[in-house]
DOLOSE-419115 format. One record per residue: residue number from 1; x, y, z of N, C-alpha, C, O, CB in turn. Coordinates in nm, 3 decimals. Glycine has a CB too. Layout:
[lumdo NUM [X Y Z] [X Y Z] [X Y Z] [X Y Z] [X Y Z]]
...
END
This chain:
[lumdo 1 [2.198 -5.737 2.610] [2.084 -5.649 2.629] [2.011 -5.634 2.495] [2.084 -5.641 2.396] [2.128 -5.510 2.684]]
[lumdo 2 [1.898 -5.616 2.478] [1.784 -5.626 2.375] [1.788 -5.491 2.294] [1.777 -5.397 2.372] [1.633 -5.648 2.449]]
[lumdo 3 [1.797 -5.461 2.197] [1.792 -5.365 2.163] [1.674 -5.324 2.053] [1.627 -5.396 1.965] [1.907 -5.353 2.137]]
[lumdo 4 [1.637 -5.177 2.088] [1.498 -5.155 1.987] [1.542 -5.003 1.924] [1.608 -4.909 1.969] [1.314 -5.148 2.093]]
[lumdo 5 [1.480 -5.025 1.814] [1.486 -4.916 1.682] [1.385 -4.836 1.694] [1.272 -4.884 1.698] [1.475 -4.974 1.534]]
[lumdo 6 [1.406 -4.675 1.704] [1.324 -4.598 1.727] [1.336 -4.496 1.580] [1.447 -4.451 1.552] [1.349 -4.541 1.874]]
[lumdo 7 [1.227 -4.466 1.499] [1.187 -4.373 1.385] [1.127 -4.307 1.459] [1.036 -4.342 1.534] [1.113 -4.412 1.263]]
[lumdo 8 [1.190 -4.168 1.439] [1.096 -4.073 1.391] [0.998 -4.025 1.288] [1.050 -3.972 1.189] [1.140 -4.016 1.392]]
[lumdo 9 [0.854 -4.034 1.292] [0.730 -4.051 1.220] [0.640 -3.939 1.179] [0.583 -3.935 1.070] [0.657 -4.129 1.291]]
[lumdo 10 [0.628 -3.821 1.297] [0.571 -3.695 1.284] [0.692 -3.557 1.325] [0.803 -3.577 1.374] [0.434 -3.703 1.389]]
[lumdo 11 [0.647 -3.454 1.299] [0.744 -3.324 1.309] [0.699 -3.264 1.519] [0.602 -3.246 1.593] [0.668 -3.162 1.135]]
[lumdo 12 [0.779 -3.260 1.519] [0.822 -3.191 1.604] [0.802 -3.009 1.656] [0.829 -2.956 1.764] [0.925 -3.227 1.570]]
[lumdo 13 [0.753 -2.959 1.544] [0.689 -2.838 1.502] [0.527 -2.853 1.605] [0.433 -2.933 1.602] [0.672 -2.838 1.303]]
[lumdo 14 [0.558 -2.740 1.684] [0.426 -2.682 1.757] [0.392 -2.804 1.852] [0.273 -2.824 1.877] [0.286 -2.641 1.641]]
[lumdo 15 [0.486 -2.884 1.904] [0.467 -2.976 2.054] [0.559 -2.896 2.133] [0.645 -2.817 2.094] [0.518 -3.161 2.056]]
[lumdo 16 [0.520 -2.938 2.278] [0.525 -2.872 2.403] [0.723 -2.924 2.384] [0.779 -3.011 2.317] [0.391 -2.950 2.563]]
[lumdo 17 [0.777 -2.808 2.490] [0.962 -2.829 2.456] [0.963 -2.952 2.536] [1.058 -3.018 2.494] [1.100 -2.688 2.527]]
[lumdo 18 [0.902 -3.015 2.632] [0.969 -3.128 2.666] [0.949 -3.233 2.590] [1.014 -3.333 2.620] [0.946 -3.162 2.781]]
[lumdo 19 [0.877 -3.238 2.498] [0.803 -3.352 2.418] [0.965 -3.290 2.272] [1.032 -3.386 2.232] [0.546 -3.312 2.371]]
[lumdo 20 [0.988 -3.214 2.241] [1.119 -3.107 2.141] [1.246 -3.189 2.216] [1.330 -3.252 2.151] [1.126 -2.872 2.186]]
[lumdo 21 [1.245 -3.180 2.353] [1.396 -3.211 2.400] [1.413 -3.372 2.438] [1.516 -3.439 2.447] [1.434 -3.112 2.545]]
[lumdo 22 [1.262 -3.414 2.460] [1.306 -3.544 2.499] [1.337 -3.650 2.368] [1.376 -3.765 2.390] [1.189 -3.602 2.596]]
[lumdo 23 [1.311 -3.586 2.189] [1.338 -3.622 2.105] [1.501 -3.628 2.062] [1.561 -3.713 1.997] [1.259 -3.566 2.047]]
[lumdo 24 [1.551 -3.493 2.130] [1.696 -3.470 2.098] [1.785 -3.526 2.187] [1.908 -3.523 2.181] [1.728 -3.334 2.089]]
[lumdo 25 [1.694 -3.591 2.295] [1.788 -3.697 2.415] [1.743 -3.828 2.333] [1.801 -3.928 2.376] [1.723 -3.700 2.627]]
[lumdo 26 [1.660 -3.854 2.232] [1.651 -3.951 2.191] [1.751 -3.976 2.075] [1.786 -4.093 2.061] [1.533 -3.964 2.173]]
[lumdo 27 [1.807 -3.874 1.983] [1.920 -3.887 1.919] [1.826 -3.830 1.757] [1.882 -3.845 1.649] [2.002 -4.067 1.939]]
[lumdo 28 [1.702 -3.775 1.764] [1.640 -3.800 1.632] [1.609 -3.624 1.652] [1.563 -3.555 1.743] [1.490 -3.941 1.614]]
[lumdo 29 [1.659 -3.601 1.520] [1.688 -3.455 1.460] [1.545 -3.429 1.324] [1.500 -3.318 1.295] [1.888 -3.460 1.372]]
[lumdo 30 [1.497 -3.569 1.257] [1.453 -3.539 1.150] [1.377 -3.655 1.126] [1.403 -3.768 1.167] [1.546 -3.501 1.059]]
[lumdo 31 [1.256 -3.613 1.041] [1.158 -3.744 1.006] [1.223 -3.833 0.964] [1.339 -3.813 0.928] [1.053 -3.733 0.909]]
[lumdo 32 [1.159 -3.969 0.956] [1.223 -4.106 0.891] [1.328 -4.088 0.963] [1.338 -4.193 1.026] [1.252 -4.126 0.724]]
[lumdo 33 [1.410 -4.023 0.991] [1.558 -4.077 1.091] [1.540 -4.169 1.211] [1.469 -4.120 1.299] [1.636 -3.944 1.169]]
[lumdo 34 [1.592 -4.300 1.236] [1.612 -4.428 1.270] [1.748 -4.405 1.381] [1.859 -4.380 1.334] [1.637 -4.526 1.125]]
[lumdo 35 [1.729 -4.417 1.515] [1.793 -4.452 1.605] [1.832 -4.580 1.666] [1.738 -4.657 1.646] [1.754 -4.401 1.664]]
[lumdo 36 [1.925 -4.640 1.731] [1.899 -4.759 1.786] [1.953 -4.735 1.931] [2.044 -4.657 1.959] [1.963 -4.880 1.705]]
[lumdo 37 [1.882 -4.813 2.016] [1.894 -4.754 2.152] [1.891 -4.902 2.230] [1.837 -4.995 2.169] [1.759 -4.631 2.196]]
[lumdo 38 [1.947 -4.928 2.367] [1.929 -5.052 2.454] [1.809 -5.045 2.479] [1.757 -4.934 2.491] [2.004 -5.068 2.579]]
[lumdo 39 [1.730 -5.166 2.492] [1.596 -5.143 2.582] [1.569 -5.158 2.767] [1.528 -5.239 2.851] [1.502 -5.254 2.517]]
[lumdo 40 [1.618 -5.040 2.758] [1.630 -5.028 2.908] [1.531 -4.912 2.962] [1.521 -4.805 2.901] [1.787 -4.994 2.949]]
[lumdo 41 [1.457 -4.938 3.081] [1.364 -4.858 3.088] [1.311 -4.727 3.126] [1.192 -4.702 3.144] [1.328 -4.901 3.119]]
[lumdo 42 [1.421 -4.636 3.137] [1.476 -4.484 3.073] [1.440 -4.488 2.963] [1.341 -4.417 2.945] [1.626 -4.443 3.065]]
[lumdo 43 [1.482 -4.551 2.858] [1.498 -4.539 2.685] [1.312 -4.580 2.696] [1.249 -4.503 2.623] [1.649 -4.696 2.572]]
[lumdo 44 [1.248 -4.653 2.748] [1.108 -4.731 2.721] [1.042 -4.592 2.784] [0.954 -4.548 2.711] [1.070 -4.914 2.815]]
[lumdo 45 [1.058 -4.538 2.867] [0.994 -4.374 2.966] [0.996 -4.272 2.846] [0.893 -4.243 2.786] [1.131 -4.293 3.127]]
[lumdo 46 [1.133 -4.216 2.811] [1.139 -4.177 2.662] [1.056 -4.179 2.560] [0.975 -4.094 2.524] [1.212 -4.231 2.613]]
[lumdo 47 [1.091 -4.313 2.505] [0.934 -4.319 2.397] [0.864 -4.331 2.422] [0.804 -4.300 2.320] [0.892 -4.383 2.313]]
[lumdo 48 [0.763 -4.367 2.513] [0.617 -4.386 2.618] [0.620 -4.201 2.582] [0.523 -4.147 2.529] [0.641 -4.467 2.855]]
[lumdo 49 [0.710 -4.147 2.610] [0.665 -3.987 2.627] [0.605 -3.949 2.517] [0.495 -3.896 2.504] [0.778 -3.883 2.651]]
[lumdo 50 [0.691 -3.980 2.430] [0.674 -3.910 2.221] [0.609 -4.014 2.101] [0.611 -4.011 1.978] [0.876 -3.882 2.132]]
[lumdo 51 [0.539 -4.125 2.224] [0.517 -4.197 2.122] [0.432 -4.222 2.002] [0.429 -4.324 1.932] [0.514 -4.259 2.161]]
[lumdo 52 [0.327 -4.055 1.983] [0.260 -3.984 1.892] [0.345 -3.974 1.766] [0.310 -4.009 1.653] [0.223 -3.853 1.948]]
[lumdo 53 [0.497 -3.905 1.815] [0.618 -3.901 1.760] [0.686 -4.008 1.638] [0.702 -3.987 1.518] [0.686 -3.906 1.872]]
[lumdo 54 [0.706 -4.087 1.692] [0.743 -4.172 1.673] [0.729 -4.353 1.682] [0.694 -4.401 1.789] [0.797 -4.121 1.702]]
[lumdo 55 [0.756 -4.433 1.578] [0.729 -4.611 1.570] [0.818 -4.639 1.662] [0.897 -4.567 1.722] [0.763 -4.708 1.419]]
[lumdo 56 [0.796 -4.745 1.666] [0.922 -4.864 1.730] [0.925 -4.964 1.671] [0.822 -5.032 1.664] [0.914 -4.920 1.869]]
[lumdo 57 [1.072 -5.018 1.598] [1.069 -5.161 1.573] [1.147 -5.219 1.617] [1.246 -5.148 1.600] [1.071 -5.201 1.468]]
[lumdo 58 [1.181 -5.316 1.672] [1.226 -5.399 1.741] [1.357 -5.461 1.630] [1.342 -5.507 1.517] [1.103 -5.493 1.794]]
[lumdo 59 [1.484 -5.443 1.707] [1.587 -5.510 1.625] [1.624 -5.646 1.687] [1.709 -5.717 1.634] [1.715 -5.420 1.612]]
END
């Protein structure tokens, strides 16, 4: 399975709580902090949500 690297890029401060919680189902607590996740398309719904939030780079 393919896997992609998700940064966190902007704060989290003063966005709506589902846009807050769907970051902390993403595993990312803090700017520049770097997750790696399967690319499966739950995880692709996810960042599609926050993707103001946060890059994607592809591992």
């Amino acid at each position: 399975m393919a896997k992609i690297k998700v940064k966190q890029v902007k704060s989290a401060i003063k966005r709506a709580q589902n846009q807050k919680r769907t970051l902390e189902a993403l595993g990312l607590r803090r700017i520049g902090q770097v997750v790696e996740h399967d690319d499966t398309p739950n995880i692709l719904g996810m960042v599609n949500k926050v993707k103001h939030l946060v890059s994607i780079v592809e591992a």
